[in-house]
C-alpha positions as CSV (number, residue, x, y, z in Angstrom):
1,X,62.1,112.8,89.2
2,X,63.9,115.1,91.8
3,X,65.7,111.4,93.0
4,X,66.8,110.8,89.6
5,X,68.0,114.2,88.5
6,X,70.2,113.8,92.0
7,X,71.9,110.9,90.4
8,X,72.6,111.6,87.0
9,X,74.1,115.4,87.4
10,X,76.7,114.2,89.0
11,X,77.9,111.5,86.3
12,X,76.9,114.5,83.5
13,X,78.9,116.9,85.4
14,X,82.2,114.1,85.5
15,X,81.9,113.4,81.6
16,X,81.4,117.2,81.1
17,X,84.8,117.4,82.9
18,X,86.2,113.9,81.3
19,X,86.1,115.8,78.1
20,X,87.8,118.9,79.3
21,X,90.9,116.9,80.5
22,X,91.1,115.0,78.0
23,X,91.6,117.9,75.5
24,X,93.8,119.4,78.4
25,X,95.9,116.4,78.0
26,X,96.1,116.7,73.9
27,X,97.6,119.9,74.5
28,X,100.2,118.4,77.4
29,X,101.0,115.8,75.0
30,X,102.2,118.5,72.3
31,X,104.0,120.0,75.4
32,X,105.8,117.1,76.3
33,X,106.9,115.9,72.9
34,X,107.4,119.5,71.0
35,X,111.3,119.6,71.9
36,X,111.5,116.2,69.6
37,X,110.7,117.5,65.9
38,X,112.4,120.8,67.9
39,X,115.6,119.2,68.1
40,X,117.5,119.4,65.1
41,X,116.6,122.5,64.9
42,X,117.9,123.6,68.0
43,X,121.4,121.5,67.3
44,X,121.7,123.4,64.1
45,X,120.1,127.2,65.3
46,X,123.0,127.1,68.2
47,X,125.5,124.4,67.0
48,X,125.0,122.1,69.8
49,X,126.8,118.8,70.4
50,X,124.6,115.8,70.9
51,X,125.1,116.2,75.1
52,X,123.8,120.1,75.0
53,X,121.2,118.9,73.2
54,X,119.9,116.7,75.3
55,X,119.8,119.5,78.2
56,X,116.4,120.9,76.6
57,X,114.6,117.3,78.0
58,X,116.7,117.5,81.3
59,X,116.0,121.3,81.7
60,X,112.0,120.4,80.7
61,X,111.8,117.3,83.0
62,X,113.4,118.5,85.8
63,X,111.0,121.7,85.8
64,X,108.0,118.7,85.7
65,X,109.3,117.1,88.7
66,X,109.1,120.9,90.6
67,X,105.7,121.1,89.4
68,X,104.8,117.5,90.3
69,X,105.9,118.5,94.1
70,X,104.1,121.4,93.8
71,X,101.0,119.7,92.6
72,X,101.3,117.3,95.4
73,X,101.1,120.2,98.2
74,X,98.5,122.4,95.9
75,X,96.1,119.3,95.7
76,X,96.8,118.8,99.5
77,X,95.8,122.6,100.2
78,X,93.0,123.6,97.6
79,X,92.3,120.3,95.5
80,X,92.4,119.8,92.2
81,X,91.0,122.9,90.5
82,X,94.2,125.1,91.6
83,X,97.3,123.6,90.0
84,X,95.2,122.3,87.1
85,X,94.7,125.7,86.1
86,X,97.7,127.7,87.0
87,X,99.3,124.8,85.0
88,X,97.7,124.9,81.9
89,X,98.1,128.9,82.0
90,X,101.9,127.9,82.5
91,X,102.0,125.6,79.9
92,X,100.5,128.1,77.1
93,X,102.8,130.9,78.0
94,X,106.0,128.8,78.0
95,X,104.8,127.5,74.3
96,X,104.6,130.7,73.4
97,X,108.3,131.5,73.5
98,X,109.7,128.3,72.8
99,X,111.0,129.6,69.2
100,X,113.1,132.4,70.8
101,X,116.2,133.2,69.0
102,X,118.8,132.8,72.3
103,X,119.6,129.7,73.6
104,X,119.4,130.9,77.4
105,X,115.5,131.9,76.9
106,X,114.3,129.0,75.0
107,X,115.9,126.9,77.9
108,X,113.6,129.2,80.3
109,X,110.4,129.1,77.9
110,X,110.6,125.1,78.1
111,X,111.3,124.9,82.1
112,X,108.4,127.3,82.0
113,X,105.6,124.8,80.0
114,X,108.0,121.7,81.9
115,X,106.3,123.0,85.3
116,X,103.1,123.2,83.6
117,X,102.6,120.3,82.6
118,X,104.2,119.3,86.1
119,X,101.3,120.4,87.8
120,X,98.4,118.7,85.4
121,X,99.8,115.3,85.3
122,X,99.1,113.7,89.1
123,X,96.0,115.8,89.5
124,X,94.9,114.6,86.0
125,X,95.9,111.1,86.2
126,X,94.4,110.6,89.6
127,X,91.2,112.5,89.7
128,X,90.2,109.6,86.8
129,X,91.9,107.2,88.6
130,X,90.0,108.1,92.2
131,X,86.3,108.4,90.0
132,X,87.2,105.1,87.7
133,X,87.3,102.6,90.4
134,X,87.1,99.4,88.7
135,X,87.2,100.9,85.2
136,X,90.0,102.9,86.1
137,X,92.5,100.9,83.8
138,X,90.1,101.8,81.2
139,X,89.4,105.5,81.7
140,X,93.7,106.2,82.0
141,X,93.9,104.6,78.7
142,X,91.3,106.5,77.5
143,X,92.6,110.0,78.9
144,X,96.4,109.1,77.9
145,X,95.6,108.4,74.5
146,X,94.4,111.8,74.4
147,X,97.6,112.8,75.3
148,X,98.8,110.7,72.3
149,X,96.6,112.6,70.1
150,X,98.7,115.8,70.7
151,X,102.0,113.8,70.7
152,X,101.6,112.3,67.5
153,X,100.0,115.4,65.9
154,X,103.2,117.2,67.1
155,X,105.9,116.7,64.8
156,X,103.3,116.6,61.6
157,X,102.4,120.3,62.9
158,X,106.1,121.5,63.4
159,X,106.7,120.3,59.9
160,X,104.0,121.8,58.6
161,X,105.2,125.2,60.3
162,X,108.7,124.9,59.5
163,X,107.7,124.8,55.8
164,X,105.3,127.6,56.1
165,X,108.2,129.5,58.3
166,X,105.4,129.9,60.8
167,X,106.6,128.5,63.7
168,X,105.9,131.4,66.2
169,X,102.4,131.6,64.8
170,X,101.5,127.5,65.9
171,X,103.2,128.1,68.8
172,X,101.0,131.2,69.6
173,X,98.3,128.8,68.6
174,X,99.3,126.4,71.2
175,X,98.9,129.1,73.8
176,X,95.5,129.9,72.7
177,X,94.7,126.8,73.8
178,X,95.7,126.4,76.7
179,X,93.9,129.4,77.7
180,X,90.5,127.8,76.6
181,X,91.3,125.2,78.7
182,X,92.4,126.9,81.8
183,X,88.6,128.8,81.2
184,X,87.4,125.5,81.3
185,X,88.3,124.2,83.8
186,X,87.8,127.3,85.9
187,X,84.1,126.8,85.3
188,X,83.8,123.1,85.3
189,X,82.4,121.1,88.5
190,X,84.8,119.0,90.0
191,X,82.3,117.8,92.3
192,X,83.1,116.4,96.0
193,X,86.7,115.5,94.7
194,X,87.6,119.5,94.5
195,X,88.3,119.1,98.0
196,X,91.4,117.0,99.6
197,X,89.0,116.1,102.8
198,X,87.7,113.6,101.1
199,X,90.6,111.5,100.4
200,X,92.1,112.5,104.1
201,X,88.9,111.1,105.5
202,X,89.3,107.7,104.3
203,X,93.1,107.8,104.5
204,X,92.7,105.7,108.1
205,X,91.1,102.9,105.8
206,X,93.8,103.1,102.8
207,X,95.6,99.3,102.3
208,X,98.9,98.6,104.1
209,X,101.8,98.3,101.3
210,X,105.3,96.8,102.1
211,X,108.3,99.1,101.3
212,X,109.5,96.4,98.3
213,X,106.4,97.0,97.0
214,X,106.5,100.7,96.8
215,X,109.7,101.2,95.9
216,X,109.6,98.5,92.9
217,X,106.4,100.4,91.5
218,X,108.4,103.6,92.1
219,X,111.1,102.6,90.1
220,X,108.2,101.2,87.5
221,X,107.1,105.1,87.0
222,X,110.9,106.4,86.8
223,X,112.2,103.8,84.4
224,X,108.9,103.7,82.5
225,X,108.8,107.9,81.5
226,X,112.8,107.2,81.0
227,X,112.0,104.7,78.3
228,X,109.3,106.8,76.4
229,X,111.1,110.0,76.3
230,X,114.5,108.5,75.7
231,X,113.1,107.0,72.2
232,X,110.3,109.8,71.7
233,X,112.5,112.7,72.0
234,X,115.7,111.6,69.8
235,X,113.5,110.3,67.4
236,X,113.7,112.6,64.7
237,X,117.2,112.9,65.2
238,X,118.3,109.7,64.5
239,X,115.7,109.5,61.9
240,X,117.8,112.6,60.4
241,X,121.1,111.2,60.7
242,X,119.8,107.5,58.7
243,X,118.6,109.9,56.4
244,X,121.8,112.4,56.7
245,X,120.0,115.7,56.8
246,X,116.6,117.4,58.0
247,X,113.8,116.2,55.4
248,X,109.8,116.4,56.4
249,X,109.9,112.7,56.8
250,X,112.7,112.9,59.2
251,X,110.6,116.3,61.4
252,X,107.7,113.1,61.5
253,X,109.7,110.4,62.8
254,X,108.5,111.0,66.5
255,X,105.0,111.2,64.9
256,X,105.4,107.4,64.1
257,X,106.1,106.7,68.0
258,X,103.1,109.0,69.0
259,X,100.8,107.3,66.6
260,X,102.1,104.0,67.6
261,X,101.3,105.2,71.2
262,X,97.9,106.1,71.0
263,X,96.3,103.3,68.7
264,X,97.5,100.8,71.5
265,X,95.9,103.1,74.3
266,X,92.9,103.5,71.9
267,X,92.2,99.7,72.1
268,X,93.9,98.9,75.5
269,X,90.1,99.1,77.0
270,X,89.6,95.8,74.2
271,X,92.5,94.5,75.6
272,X,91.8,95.0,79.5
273,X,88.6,93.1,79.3
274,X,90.0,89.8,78.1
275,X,93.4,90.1,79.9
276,X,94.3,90.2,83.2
277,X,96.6,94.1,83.7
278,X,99.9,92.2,84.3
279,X,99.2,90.3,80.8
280,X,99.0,93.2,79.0
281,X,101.5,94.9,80.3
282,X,104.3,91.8,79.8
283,X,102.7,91.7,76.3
284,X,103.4,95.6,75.6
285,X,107.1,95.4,77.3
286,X,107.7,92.1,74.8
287,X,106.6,94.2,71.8
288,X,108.5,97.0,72.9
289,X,111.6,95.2,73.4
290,X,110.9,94.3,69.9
291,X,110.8,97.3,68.8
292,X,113.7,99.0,70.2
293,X,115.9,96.3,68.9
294,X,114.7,97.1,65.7
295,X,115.5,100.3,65.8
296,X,119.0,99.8,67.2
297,X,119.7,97.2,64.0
298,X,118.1,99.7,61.5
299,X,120.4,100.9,58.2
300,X,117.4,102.4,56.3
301,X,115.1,105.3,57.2
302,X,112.0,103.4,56.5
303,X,112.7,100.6,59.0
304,X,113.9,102.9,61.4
305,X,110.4,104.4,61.1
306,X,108.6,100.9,61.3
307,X,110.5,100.5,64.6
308,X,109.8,103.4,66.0
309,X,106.2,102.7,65.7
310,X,106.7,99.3,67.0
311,X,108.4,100.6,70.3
312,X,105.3,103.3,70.6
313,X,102.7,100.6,70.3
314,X,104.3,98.5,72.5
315,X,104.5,101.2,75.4
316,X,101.3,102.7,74.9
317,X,98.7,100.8,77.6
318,X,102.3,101.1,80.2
319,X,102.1,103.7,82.1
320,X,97.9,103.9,82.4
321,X,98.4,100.7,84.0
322,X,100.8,101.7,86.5
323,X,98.9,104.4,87.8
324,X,95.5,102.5,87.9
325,X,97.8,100.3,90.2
326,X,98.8,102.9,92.1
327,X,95.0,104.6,92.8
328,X,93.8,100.6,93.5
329,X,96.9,99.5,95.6
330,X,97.1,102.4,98.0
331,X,93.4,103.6,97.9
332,X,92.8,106.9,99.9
333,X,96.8,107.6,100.3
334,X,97.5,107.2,96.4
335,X,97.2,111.3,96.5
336,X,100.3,111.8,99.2
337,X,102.3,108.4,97.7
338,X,101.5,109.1,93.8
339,X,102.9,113.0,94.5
340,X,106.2,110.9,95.1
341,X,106.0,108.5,92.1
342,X,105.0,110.8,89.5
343,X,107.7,113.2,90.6
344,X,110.3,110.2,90.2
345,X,108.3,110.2,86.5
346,X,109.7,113.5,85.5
347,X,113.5,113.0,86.6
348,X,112.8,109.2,84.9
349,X,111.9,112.3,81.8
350,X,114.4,114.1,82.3
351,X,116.9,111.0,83.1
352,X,116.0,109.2,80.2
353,X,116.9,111.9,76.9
354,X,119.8,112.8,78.9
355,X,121.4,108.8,79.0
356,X,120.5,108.5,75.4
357,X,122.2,111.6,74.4
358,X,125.3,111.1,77.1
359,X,125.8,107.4,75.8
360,X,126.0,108.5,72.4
361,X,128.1,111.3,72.9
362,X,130.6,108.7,74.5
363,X,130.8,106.3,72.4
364,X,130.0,108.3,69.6
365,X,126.8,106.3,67.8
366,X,123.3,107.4,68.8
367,X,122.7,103.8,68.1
368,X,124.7,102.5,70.9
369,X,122.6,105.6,72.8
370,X,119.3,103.4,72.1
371,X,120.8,100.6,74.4
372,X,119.5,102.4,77.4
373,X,116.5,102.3,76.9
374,X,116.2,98.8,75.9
375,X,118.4,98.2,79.2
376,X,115.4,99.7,80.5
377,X,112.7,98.1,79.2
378,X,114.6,94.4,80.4
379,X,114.7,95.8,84.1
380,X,110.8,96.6,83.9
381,X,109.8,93.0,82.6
382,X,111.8,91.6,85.8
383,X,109.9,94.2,88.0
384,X,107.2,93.2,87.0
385,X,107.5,89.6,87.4
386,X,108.3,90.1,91.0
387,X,105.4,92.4,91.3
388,X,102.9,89.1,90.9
389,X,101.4,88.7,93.9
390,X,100.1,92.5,94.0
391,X,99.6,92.7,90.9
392,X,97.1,89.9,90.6
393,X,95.1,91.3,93.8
């Protein structure tokens, strides 16, 4: 009995804490998507050209990167526990002033929930990824579409506000619950992975990886986050412009990427045990290719929307993928390596918004903006083809 209760807390305590993250990520997914359906109101609040506006996802992703290097060195230092918490209690309090009438501390309340969310993602991502081991693919799926949950019930939730005039009060909300989660999490077990020794004692035994490989996986995580946000976050905007003016439908467009998102991580797992990884990810870049051309073609508001659900199907089982690479290909050093790749994520975040909006500010067309990420999508597909050999290990 006493042999059996030995082996079974431990596997309670991880779902225990499986479920905390994964309503940790719900809220980090409202965080990293709220500045979409936030947008046009923002352009119109302060007047803003389509290159200021896209200074909200530079400001927010560039804030993620700090907190991704600080995550990295936290994790290092006191495990997990630490920047999962003080991130989440950053997250909740820059929410909570994101509807501030001046420009100047609306840009501070999104850097401030930026470097929140900064510091959940690695230790999030790989804590499931270290625990997962063969399943791994499937657990990230699992835990990210969680994160699509809150993305796609985003926009709905700032239209519903914005008709009720209650903004401040969802975003007060918001913050509410990222305090419930930081109290979770301060009481949760964490097990033997609260403590970085662990990972350092096995680090002698992690795989060799050539620098090509890195630095093409690298560039994977950069271009991928790039892609997402660059269609996630103008979304609505271009949804608003087909449809010239701010409508509910148009506040939902990015609702239609989230969704799109998380119904394809929802059934990933279905996917993952019929199809090798590298399958399913050249079938989700073909259908978001698909989708993104779509979009960029698109007169009419409805099959704008279509496309922008295509494009969010088609990235959702992406990025899991990458990371359950990076846990399997590097093995004990993913922690000190994936600090690296998941910063190069944010300023992919923060990279990506920023192209779309600079592109269409040149040349004047947001549709025309849409062609870098589609550039990017191209460049992953060849990555990945050249990533074959690992890949298939």
């Amino acid at each position: 009995m006493t042999e059996q209760s030995s082996t079974t807390t431990p596997a309670q305590s991880y779902r225990n804490l499986f479920i905390i993250l994964c309503a940790g990520f719900v809220l980090s997914g409202i965080a990293t998507t709220i500045v979409g359906p936030m947008l046009p109101v923002f352009i119109r609040r302060w007047s803003l050209d389509d290159g200021q506006a896209g200074l909200f996802s530079t400001v927010q992703f560039v804030a993620s990167w700090c907190g991704t290097l600080a995550s990295t060195a936290i994790v290092s230092w006191r495990g997990y526990r630490t920047p999962l918490v003080l991130g989440y209690l950053l997250m909740g309090v820059g929410l909570f002033f994101l509807n501030a009438e001046a420009y100047r501390a609306a840009m501070i309340a999104v850097g401030t929930y930026g470097v929140g969310y900064g510091l959940i993602t690695p230790g999030t991502n790989l804590l499931v990824a270290e625990v997962g081991g063969a399943k791994s693919a499937s657990h990230l799926n699992l835990l990210n579409s969680s994160w699509g949950v809150g993305a796609m019930a985003c926009s709905p939730l700032i239209a519903l506000a914005l008709r009720r005039n209650a903004v401040s009060g969802f975003l007060a909300g918001f913050a509410v619950f990222g305090g419930l989660i930081t109290l979770g999490l301060l009481f949760s077990s964490f097990g033997k992975q609260e403590h970085s020794e662990v990972a350092e004692a096995g680090a002698s035994s992690a795989p060799q990886i050539g620098l090509a490989v890195t630095v093409a996986l690298a560039s994977l995580f950069f271009i991928y986050v790039a892609v997402e946000n660059g269609i996630g976050i103008w979304a609505a905007e271009y949804a608003k412009r087909l449809a010239s003016g701010i409508t509910a439908t148009t506040t939902l467009a990015p609702a239609f990427f989230y969704s799109g998102l998380t119904s394809g991580r929802a059934f990933a797992p279905l996917a993952l045990h019929r199809l090798s990884e590298r399958k399913v990810v050249l079938g989700a870049l073909g259908v978001t290719v698909i989708g993104t051309i779509f979009l960029i073609v698109s007169t009419k508001l409805t099959f704008a929307l279509a496309a922008i659900f295509i494009a969010g199907l088609g990235c959702a089982s992406v990025y899991p993928i990458y990371i359950a690479w990076l846990s399997r290909w590097y093995g004990a050093g993913a922690r000190k390596i994936g600090g690296v790749l998941f910063a190069l994520a944010s300023l992919g975040g923060s990279a990506g918004p920023g192209l779309v909006g600079f592109t269409s500010k040149l040349t004047g067309s947001l549709r025309t903006g849409f062609l870098v990420p589609l550039l990017g999508i191209l460049i992953m597909v060849f990555l990945v083809f050249a990533l074959r050999r690992q890949a298939s290990a």
